[in-house]
N, C-alpha and C positions, 0 to 999 in steps of 0.2 A: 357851394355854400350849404345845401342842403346836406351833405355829408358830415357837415361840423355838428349838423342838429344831434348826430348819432353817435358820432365819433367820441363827442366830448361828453357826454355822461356818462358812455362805455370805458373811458380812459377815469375818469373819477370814482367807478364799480373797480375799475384795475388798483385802485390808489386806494381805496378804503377797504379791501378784499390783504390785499400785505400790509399794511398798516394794521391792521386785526392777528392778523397768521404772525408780524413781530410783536405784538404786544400777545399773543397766546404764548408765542416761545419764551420771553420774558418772564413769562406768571409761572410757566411751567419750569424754570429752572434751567434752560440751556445753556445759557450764559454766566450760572453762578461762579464756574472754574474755567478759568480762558490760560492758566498757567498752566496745571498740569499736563495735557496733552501733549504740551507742545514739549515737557522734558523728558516724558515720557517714554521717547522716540531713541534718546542717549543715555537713556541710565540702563545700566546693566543688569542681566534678570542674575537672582539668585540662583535659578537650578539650571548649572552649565550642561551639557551633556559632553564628558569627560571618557570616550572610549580608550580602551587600550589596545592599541593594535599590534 
């Protein structure tokens, strides 16, 4: 029981410690473009590299 005394203020320092770190990544813009990366991945570059062998 006495473990809970520690436990449980250490696990709500864990819970209010990322709840800060996503609301910093929020403020700072992480999440403004959640599309592009992901097409990113499939669209074709313009500068092929085209050798002639």
């Amino acid at each position: 029981m006495a473990a809970l005394y520690l436990l449980v203020p250490v696990a709500f320092l864990f819970v209010g410690a990322a709840v800060l770190a996503f609301l910093w990544a929020v403020d700072d813009g992480q999440f403004d473009d959640t599309q592009s990366p992901a097409v990113r991945v499939i669209m074709e570059d313009d500068e092929v590299d085209e050798r002639e062998e």
